[in-house]
C-alpha positions, 0 to 999 in steps of 0.5 A, a space after each residue: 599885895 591886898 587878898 582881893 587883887 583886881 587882876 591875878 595871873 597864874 602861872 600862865 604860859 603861851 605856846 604858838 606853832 609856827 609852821 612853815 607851809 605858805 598856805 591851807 592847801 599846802 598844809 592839808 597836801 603835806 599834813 604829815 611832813 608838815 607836823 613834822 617840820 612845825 616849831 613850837 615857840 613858847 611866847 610866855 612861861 610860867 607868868 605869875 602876878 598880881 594887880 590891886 585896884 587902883 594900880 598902874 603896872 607897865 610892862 617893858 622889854 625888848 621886840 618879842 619878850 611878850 609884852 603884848 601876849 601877856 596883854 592880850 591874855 589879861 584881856 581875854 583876846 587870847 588864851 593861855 596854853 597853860 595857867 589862868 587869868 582872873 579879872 573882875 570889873 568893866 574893862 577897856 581895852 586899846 591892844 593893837 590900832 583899830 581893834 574892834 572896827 570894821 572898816 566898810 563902816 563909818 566912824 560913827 557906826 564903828 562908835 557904836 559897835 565898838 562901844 557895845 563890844 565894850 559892854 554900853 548900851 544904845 542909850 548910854 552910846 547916845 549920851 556918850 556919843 557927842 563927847 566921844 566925837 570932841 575928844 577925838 577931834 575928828 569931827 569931820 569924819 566921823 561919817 567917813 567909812 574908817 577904812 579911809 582914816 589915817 593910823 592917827 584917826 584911828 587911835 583918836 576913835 578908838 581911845 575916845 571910845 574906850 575912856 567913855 565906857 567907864 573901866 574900871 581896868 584900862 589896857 594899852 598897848 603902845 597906841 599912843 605912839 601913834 597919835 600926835 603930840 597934842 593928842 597923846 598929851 591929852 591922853 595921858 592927860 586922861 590916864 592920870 585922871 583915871 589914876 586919881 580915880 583909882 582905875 586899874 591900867 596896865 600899859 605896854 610901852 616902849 617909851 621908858 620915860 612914860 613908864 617912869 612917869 606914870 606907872 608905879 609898878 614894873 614888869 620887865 619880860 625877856 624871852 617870856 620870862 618875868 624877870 624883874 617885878 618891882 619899882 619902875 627905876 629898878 625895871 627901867 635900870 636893868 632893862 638898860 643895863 642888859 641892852 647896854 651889855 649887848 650893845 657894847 658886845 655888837 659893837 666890839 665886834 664891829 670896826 671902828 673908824 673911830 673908838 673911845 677909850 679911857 674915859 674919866 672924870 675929873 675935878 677943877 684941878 684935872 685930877 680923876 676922881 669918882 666923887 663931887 661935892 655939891 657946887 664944885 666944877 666936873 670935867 669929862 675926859 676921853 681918848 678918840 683913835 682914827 684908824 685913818 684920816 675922819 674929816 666929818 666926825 663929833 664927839 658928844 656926852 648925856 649925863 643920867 642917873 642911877 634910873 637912867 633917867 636922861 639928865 642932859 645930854 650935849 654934843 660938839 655940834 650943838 655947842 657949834 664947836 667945829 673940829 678938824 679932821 682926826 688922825 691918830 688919838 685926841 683927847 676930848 674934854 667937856 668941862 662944866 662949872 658946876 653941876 646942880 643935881 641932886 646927891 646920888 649916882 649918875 653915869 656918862 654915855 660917850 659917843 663920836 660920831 658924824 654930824 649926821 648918820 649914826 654913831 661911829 662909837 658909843 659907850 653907855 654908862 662909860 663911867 660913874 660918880 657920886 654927886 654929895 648934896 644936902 638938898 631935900 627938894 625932891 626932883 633931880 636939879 638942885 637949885 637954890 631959889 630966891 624966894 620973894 613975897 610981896 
């Protein structure tokens, strides 16, 4: 961390009261019996960290672990029961869908009194206006009253706005969720263009793979605690791990129709083994058990690395391999010539489940290899190219 960080968080917790009266009469009638009953939820606790200029930080957990509390505490929407916050520098902020709009407003006045809560002038909204307007691509409607815009008209407005103001810290809060393909492209086409910059952004997102991609620091939160505060690989594997663990526990007290057992990995010669030279051929194996006659099932494999990273992913129904109806135990096998990645640690997910509908049976991270490879080239394939220049 440098002495000067752009964003300090100290030792910062949040508390909210729930109460459970269904209205202000029924609070102000039942006062006493209602302090009573009232329960004291502490969305964050004793939160301590800090960002230096020029930082991506994400922030990753489950529904409820604070993420967004936390956010919206850095940017001053909220404010902490206990600790502090210190920022310094202009900041942007996209916390929920259409913050900052009044909907009886058009989309054009709504510009100008968003872009002057984030801190621009008239003038400066003027000179801004046009390219506002071009990047959210809703030209059309910008003299429509936004209470008639769709979510993703929304978010177009409000991220158009935000990126012009100049930030020097940008927040965002899954927002970009909302918008389509060819828009959230484009917004994070922006983002990088902001980290080249060396702008401050601090995302929330439930989108791991965006979080492995774009930031270069990783917060994990569960149930208001920091418990992980480092590399994006490290923060997105124990995330996976945790809600692998309970997966697995919901599921073994669910019953089956059908279960995996046995899973394996195996060489060219259908011998186990845990580690594979670069080149060489793999098979996975497993065991299915019906507990009655399945007509309508498939069965299927996603191979990840140690980050969790999906390497490839693959499925009886999308090799059209037709399967008759299961009674009893099978085994399953999937063999693959080779196995062109890099050296390292990868994992097997398993599952069997029917060609549509949700799964019968799955197993994360079912069983582990080691993969030995000479490779440098950076990624996860390891390919050997055929280089020519004419």
């Amino acid at each position: 961390m440098s002495s000067n960080p752009v964003i300090r968080v100290t030792d910062v917790s949040k508390k909210f009261v729930i109460r459970k009266d269904k209205s202000l009469k029924e609070r102000l009638v039942n006062a006493r019996r209602s302090k009573e009953h009232a329960e004291t939820f502490w969305a964050l606790k004793n939160i301590g960290l800090e960002v230096d200029p020029g930082h991506t930080l994400g922030l990753i957990g489950g529904n409820g672990s604070g993420k967004s509390t936390l956010l919206k505490i850095i940017g001053g929407i909220l404010t902490p029961t206990t600790g502090y916050v210190e920022r310094r520098g202009r900041l942007a902020a996209l916390l929920e869908l259409g913050a900052g709009f009044h909907g009886d407003l058009t989309g054009r006045e709504n510009v100008y009194l968003n872009a002057s809560i984030l801190g621009l002038t008239r003038a400066q909204t003027d000179r801004y206006f046009d390219s506002i307007v071009d990047f959210s691509g809703i030209e059309q409607f910008i003299d429509t009253q936004v209470k008639f815009y769709s979510s993703g008209m929304y978010v177009r407005l409000a991220f158009a706005v935000a990126i012009h103001v100049d930030p020097e810290i940008l927040l965002v809060d899954e927002v970009l969720a909302v918008g389509d393909e060819p828009f959230q492209r484009k917004c994070l086409d922006r983002i990088k263009q902001f980290q080249q910059d060396g702008r401050t952004i601090i995302l929330v997102t439930h989108s791991l793979e965006q979080v492995r991609q774009m930031c270069d620091r990783v917060v994990l939160l569960e149930s208001g605690n920091l418990v992980v505060d480092g590399s994006p690989a490290e923060a997105v594997r124990h995330f996976r791990e945790v809600n692998s663990e309970l997966d697995q526990q919901e599921q073994a007290q669910r019953p089956h129709l059908l279960t995996i057992s046995n899973p394996r990995t195996v060489g060219s010669d259908g011998v186990s083994r845990q580690n594979y030279p670069a080149g060489t051929g793999i098979g996975v194996e497993f065991e299915v058990t019906a507990e009655r006659e399945v007509a309508d099932w498939a069965a299927g494999v996603a191979l990840t690395d140690a980050s969790g990273l999906l390497v490839y992913g693959t499925n009886t129904v999308l090799q059209n391999v037709a399967l008759a109806p299961i009674s009893g135990t099978r085994t399953v096998r999937f063999r693959f010539d080779q196995l062109p990645v890099a050296d390292g640690q990868y994992f097997l997910d398993l599952a069997v489940h029917p060609k549509t509908g949700p799964n019968y049976h799955r197993i994360d991270r079912a069983v582990s290899f080691q993969v030995e490879n000479e490779s440098t080239d950076p990624g996860v394939l390891a390919l050997t190219p055929k280089i020519e220049i004419e």
